[in-house]
MOPAC internal coordinates of N, CA, C and O (Angstrom, degrees):
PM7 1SCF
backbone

  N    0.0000 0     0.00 0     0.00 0    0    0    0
  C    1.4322 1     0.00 0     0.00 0    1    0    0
  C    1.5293 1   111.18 1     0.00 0    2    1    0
  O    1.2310 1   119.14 1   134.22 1    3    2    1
  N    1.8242 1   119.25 1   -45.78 1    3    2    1
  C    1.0344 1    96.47 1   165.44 1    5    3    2
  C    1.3256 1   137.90 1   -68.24 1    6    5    3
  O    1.2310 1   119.53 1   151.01 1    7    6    5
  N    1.4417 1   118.49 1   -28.99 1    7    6    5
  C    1.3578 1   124.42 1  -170.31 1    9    7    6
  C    2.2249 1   111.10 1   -65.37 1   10    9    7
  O    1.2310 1   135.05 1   161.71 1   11   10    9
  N    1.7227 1    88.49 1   -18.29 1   11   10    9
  C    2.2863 1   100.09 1   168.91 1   13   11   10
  C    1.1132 1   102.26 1   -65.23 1   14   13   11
  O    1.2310 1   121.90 1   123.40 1   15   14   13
  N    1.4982 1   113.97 1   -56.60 1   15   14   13
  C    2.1508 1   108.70 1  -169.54 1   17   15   14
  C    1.4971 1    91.15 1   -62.48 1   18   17   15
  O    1.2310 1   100.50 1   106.21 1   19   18   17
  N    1.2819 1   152.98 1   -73.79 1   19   18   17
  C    0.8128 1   139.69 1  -126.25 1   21   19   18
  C    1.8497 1   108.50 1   -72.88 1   22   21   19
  O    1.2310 1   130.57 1   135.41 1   23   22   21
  N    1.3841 1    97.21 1   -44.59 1   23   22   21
  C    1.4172 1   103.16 1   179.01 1   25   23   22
  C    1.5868 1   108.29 1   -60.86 1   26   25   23
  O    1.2310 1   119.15 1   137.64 1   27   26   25
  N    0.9198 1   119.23 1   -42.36 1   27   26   25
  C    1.8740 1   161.62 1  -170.98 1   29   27   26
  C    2.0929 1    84.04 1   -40.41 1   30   29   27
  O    1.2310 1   137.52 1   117.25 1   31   30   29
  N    1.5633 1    83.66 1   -62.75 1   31   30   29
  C    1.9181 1    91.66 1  -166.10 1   33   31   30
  C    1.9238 1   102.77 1   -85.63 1   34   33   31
  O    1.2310 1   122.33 1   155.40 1   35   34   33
  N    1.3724 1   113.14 1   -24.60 1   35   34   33
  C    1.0677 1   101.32 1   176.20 1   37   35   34
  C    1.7753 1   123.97 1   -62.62 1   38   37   35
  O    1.2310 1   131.52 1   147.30 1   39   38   37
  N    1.8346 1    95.37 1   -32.70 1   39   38   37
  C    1.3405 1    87.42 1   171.31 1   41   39   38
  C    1.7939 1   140.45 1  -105.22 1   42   41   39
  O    1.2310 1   132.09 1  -156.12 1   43   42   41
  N    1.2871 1    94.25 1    23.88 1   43   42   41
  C    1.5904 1   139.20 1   174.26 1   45   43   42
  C    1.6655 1    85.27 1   -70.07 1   46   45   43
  O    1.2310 1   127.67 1   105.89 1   47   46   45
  N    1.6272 1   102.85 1   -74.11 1   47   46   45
  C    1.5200 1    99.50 1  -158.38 1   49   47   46
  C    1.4525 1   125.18 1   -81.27 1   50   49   47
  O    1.2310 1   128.58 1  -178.52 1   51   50   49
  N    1.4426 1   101.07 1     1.48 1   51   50   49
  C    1.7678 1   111.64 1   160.49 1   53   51   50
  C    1.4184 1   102.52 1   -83.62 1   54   53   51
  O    1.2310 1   111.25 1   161.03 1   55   54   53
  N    1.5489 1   134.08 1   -18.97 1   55   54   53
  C    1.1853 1   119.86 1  -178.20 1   57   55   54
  C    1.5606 1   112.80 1   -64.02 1   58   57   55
  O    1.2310 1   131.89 1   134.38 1   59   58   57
  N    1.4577 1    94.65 1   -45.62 1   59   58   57
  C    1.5172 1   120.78 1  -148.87 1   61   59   58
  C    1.7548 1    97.73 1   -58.12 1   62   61   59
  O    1.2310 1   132.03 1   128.11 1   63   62   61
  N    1.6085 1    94.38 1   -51.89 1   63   62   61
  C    1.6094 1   105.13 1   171.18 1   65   63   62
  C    1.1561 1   123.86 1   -50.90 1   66   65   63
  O    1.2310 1   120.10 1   127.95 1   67   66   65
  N    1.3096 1   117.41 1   -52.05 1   67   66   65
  C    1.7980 1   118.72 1   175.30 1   69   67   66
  C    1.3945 1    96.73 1   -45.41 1   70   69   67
  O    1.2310 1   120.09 1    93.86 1   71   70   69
  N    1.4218 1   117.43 1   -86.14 1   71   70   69
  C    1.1122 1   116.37 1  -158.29 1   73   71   70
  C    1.8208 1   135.25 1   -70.96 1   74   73   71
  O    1.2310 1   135.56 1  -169.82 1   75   74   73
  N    1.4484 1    87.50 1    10.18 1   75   74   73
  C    1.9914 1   105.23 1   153.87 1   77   75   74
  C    1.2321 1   106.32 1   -49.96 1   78   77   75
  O    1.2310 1   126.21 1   124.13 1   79   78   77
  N    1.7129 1   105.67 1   -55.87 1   79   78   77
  C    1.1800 1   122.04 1  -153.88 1   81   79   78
  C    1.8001 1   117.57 1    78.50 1   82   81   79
  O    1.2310 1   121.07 1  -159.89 1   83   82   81
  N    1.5798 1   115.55 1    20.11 1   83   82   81
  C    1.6008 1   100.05 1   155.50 1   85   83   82
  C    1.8369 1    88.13 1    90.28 1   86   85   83
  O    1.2310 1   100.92 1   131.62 1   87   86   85
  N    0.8769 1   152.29 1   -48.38 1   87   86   85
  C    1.0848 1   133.12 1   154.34 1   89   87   86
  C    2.2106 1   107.96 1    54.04 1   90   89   87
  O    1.2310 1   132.70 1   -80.06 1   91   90   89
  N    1.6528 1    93.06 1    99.94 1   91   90   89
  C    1.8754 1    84.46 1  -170.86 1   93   91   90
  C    1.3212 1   104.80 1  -111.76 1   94   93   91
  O    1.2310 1   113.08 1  -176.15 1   95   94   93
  N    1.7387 1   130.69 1     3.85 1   95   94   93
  C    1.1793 1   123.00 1  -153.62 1   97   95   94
  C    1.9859 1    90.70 1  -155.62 1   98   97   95
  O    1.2310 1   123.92 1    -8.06 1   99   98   97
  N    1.2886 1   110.08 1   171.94 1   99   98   97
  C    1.0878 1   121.49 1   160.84 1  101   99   98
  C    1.4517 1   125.57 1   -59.42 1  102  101   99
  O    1.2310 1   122.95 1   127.89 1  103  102  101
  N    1.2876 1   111.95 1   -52.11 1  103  102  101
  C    1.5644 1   132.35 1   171.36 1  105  103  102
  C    1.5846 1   110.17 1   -54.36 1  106  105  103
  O    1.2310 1   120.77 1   178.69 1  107  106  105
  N    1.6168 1   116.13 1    -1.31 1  107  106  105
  C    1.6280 1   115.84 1  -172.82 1  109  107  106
  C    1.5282 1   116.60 1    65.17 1  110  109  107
  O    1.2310 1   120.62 1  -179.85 1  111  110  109
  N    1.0158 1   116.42 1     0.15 1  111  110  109
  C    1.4113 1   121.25 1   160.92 1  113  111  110
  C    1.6479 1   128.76 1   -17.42 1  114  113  111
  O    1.2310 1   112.27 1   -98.83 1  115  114  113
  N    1.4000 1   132.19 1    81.17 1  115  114  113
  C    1.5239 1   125.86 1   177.26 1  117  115  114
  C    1.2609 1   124.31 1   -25.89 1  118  117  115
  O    1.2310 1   105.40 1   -27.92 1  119  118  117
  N    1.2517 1   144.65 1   152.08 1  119  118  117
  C    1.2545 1   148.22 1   145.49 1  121  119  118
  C    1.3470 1   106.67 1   -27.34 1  122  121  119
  O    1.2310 1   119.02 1   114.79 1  123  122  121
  N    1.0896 1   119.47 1   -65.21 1  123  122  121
  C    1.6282 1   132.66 1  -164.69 1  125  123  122
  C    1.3764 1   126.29 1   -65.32 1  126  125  123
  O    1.2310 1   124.16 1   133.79 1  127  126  125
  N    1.6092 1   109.63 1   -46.21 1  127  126  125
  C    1.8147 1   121.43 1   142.03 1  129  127  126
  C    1.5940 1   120.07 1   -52.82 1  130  129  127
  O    1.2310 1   128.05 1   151.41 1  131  130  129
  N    1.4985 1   102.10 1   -28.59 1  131  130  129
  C    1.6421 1    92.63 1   174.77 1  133  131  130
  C    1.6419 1   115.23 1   -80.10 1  134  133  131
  O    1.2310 1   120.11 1   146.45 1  135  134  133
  N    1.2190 1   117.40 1   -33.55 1  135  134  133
  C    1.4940 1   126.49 1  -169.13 1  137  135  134
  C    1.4631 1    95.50 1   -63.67 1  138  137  135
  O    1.2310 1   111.46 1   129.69 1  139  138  137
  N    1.5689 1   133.70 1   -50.31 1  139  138  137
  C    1.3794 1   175.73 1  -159.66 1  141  139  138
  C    1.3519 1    84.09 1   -46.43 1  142  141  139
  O    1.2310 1   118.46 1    99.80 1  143  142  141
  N    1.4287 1   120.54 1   -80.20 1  143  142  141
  C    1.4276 1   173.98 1   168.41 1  145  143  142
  C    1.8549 1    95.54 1   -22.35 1  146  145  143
  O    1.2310 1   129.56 1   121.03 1  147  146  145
  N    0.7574 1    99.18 1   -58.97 1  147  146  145
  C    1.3474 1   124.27 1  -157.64 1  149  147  146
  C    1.9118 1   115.57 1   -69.86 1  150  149  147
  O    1.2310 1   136.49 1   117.95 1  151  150  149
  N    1.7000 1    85.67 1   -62.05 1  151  150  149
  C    1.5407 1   108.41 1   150.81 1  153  151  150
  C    1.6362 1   119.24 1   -31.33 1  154  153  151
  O    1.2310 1   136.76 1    95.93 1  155  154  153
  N    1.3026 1    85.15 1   -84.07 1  155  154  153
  C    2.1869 1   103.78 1   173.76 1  157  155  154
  C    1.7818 1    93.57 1   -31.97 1  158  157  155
  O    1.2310 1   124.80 1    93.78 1  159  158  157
  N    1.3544 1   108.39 1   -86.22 1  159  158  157
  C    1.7226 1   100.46 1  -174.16 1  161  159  158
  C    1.6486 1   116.11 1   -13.05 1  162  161  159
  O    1.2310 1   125.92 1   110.75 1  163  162  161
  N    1.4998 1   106.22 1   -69.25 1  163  162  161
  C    1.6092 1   130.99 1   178.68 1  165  163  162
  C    1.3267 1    99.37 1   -24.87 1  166  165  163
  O    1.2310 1   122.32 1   105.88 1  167  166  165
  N    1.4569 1   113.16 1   -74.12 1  167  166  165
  C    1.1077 1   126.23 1  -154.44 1  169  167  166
  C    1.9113 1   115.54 1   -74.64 1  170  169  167
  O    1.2310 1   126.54 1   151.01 1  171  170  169
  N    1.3871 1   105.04 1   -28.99 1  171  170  169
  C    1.6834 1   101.77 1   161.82 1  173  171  170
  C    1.0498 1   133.31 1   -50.48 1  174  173  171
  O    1.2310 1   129.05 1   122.76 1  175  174  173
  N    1.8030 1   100.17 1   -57.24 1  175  174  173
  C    1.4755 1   122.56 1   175.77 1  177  175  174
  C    1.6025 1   108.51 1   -53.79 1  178  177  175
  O    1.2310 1   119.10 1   131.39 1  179  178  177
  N    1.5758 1   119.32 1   -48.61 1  179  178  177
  C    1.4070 1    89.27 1  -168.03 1  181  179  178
  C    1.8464 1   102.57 1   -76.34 1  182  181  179
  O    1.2310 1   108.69 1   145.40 1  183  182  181
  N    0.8610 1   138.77 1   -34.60 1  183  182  181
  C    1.5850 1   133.62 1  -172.33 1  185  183  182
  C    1.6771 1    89.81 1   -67.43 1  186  185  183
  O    1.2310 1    98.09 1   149.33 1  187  186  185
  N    1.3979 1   156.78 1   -30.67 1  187  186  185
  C    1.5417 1   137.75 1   117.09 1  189  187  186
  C    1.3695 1   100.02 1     6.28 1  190  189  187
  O    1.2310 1   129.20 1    87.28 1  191  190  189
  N    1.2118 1    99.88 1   -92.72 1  191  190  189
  C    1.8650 1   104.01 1  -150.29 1  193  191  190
  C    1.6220 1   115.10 1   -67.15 1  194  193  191
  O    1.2310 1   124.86 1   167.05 1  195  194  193
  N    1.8711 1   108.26 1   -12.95 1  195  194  193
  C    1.2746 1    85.83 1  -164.30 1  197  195  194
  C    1.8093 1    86.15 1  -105.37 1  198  197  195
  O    1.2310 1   116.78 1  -133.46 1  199  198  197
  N    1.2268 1   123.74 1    46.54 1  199  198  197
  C    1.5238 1   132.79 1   165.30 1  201  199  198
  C    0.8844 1   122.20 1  -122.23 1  202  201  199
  O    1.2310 1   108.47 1   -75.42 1  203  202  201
  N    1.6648 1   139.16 1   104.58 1  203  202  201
  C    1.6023 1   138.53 1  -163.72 1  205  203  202
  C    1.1769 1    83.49 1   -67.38 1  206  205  203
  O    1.2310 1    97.22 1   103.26 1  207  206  205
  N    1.2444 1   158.07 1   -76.74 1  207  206  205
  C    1.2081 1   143.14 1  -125.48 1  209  207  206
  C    1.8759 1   113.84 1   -66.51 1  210  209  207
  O    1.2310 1   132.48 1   156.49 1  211  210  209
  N    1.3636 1    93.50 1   -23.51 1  211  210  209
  C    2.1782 1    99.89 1   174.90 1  213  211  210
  C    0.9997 1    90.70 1  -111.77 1  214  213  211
  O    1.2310 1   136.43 1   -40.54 1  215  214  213
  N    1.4353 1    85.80 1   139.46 1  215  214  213
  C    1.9224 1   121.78 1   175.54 1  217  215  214
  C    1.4930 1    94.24 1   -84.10 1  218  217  215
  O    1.2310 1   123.18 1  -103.77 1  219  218  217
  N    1.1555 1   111.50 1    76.23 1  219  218  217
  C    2.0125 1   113.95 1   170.91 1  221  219  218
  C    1.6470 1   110.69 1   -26.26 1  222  221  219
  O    1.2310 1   120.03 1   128.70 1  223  222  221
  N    1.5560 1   117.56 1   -51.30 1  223  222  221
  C    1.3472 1   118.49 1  -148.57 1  225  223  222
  C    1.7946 1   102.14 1   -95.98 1  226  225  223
  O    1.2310 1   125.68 1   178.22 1  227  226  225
  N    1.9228 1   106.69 1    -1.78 1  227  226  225
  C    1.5486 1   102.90 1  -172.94 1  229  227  226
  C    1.9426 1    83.64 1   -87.44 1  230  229  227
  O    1.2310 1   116.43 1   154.80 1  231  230  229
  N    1.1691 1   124.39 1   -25.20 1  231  230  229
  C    1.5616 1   118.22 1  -151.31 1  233  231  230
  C    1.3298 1   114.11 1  -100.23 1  234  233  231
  O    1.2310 1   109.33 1   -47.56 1  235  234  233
  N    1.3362 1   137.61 1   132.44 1  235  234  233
  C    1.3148 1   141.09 1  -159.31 1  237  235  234
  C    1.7138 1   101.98 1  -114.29 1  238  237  235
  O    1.2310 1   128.03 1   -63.56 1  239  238  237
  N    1.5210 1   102.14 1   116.44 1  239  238  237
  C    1.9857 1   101.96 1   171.30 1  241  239  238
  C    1.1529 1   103.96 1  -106.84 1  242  241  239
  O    1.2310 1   117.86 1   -52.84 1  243  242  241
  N    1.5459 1   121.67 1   127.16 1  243  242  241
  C    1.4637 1   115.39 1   141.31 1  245  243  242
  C    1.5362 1   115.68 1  -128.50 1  246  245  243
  O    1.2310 1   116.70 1   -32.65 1  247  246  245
  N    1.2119 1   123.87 1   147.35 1  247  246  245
  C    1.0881 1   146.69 1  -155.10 1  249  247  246
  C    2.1012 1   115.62 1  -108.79 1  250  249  247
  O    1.2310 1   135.40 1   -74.76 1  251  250  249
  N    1.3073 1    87.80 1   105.24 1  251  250  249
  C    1.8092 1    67.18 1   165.12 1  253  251  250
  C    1.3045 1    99.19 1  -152.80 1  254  253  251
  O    1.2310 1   112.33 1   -12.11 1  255  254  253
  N    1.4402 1   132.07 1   167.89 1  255  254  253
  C    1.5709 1   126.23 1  -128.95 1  257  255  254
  C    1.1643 1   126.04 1    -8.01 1  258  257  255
  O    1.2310 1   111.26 1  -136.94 1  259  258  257
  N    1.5125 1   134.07 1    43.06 1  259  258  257
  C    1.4971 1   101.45 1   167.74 1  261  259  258
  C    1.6593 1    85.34 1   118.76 1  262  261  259
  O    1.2310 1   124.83 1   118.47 1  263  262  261
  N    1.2929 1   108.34 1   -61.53 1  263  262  261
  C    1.3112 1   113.36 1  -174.46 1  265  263  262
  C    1.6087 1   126.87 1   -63.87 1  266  265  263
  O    1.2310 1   112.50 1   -63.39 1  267  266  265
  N    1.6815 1   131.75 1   116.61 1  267  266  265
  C    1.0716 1   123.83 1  -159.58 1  269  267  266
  C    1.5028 1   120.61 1   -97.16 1  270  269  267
  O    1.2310 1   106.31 1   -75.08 1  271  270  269
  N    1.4235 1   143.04 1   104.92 1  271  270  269
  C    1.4372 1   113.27 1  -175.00 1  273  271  270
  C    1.6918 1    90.11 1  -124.20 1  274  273  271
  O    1.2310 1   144.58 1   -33.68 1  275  274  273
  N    2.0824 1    69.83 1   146.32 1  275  274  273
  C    1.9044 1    88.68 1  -179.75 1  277  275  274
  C    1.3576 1    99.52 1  -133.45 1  278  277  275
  O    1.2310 1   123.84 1   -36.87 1  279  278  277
  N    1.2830 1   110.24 1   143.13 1  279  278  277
  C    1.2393 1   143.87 1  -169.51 1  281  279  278
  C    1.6992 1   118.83 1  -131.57 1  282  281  279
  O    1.2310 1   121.12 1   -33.69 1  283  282  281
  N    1.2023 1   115.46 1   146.31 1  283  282  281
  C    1.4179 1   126.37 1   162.07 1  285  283  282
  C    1.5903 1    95.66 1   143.85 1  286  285  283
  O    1.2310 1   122.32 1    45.59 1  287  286  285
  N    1.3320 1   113.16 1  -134.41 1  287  286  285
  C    1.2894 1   150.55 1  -160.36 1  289  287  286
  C    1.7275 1   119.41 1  -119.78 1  290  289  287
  O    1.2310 1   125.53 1   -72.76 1  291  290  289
  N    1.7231 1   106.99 1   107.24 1  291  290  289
  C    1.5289 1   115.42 1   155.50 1  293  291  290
  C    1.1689 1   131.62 1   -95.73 1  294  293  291
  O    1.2310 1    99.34 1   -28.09 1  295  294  293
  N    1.5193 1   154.83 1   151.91 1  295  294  293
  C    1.1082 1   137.92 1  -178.35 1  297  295  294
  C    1.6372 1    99.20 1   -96.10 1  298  297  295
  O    1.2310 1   128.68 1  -174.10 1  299  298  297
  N    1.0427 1   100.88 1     5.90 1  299  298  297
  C    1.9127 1    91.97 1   171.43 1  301  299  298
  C    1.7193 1    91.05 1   176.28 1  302  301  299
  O    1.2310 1   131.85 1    -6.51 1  303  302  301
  N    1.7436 1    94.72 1   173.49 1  303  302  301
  C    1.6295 1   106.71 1  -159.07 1  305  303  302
  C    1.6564 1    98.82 1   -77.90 1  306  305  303
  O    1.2310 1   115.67 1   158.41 1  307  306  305
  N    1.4577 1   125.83 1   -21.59 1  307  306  305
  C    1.3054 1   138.78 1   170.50 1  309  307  306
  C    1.7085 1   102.84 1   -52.06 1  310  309  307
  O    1.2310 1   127.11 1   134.83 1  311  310  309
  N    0.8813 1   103.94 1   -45.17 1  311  310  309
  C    1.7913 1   109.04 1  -176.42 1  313  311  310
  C    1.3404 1   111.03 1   -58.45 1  314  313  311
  O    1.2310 1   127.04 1   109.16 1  315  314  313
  N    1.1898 1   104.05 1   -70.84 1  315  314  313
  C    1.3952 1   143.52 1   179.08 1  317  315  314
  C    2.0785 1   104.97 1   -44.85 1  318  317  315
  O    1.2310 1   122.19 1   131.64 1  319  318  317
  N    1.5021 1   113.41 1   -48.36 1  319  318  317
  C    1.5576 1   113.19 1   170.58 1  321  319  318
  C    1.2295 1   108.24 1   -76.33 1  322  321  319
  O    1.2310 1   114.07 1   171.46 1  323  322  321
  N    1.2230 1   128.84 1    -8.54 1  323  322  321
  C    1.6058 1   132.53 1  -174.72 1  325  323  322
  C    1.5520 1   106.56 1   -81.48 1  326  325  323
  O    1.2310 1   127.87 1   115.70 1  327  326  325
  N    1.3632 1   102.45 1   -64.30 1  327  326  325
  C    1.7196 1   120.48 1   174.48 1  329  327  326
  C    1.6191 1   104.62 1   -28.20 1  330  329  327
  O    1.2310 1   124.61 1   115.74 1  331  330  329
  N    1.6607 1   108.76 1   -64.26 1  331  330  329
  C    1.2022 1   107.08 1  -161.96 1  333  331  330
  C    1.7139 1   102.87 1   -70.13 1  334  333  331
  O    1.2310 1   107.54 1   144.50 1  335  334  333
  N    1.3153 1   140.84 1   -35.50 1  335  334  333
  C    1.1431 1   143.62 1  -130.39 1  337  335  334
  C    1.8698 1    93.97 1   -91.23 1  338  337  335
  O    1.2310 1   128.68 1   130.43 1  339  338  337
  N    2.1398 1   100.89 1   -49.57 1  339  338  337
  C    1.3021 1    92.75 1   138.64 1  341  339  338
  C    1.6909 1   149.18 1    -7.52 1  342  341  339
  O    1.2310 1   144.98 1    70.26 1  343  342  341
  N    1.3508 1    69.04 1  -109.74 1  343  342  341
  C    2.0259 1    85.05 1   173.90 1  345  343  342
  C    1.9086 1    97.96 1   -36.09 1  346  345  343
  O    1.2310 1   116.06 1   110.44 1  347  346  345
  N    1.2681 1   125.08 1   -69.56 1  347  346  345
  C    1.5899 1   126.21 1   175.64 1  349  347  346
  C    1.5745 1   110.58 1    -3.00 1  350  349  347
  O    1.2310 1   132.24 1   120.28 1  351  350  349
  N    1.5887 1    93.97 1   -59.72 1  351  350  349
  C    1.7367 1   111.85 1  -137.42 1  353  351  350
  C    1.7632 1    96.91 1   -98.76 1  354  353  351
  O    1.2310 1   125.47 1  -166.43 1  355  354  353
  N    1.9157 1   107.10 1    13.57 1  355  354  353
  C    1.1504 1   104.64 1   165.02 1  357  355  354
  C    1.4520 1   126.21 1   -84.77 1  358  357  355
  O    1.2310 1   112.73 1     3.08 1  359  358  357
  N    1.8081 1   131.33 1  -176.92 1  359  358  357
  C    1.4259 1   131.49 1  -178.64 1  361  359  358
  C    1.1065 1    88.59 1   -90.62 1  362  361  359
  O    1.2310 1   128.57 1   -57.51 1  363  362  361
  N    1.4140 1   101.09 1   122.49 1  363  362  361
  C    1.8661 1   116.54 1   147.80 1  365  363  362
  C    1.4096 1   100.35 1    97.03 1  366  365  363
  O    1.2310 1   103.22 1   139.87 1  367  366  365
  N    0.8277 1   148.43 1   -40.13 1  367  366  365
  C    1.5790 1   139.86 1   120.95 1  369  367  366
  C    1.2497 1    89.94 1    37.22 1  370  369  367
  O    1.2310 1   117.67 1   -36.30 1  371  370  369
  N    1.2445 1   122.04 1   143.70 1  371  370  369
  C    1.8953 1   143.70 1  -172.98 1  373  371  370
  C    1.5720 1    98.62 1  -155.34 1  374  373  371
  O    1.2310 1   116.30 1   136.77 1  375  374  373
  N    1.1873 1   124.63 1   -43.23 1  375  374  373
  C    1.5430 1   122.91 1  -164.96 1  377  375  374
  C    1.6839 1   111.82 1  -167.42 1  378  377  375
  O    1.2310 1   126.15 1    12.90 1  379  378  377
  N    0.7879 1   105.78 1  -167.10 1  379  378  377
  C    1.9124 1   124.81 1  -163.80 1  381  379  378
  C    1.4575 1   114.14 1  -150.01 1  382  381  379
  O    1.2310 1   123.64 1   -84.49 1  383  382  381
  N    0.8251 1   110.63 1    95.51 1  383  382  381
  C    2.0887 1   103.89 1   170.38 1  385  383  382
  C    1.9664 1    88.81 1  -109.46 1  386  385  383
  O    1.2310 1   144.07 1   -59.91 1  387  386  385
  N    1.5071 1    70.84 1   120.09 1  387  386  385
  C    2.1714 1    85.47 1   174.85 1  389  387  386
  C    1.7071 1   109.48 1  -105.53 1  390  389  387
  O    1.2310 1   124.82 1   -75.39 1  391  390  389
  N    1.4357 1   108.34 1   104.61 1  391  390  389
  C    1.6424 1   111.16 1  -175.30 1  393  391  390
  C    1.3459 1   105.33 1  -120.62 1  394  393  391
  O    1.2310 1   120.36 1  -139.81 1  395  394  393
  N    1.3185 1   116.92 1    40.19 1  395  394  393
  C    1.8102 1   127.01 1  -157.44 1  397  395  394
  C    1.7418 1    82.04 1  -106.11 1  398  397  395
  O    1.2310 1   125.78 1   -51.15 1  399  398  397
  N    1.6655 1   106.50 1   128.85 1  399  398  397
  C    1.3185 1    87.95 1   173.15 1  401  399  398
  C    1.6740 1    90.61 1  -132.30 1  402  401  399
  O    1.2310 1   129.46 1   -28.54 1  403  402  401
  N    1.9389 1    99.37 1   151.46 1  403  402  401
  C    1.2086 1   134.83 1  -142.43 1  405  403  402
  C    1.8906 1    78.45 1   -88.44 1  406  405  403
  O    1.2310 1   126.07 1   -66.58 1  407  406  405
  N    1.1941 1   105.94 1   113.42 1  407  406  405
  C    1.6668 1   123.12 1   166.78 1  409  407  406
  C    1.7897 1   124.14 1  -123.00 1  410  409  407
  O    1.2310 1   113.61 1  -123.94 1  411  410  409
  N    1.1348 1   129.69 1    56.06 1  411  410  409
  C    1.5862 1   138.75 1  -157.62 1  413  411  410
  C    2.0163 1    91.66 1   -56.26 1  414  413  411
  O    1.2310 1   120.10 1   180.00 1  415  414  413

C-alpha cells in the first residue's frame, strides 16, 4: 500500500510536468517558442554584423514570440531605419518594436 501512494504521487507529478509544458520564462513561454525565439535573435544579429552601415555591438535584440525589439544606440535615423527594416526582412519575424535611440 505504501509503495501505490508513492508511485500513485510520483506519477501525478510527471503528469503535472508534461502538461506545464516546460515552462522557460515568467511569461510561460514553451521550450519550443523559446528555441523559435532564440533562432530569430541569431539570425538579426548576424545580418547586424554582416551590414557596415549597423553598429551590431551598439544594438540590443531580444526576441519573444516572434516579436523583435531592439534597443540601444544609432548614430543617425538612417542607422536606426536600417536596423528595423533588417530585423523586418527576417524568418519568422511577426513584428518590430524600434526603441533604438538616435545619439550622433
Amino acid at each position: 500500500m505504501k509503495y501505490a501512494r508513492a508511485l500513485t504521487l510520483a506519477v501525478m507529478a510527471g503528469i503535472t510536468v508534461i502538461t506545464a509544458g516546460c515552462s522557460v520564462a515568467r511569461d510561460q513561454q514553451t521550450v519550443g517558442s523559446y528555441i523559435d525565439d532564440a533562432g530569430i535573435t541569431t539570425a538579426v544579429k548576424a545580418k547586424f554584423a554582416e551590414d557596415k552601415t549597423v553598429a551590431a555591438t551598439a544594438i540590443s535584440v531580444e526576441t519573444l514570440n516572434g516579436t523583435v525589439l531592439l534597443s540601444g544606440f544609432a548614430k543617425s535615423q538612417a542607422e536606426k531605419d536600417k536596423a528595423e527594416a533588417l530585423a523586418r526582412n527576417t524568418k519568422n519575424v511577426r513584428a518590430v518594436r524600434n526603441s533604438i535611440v538616435v545619439r550622433p
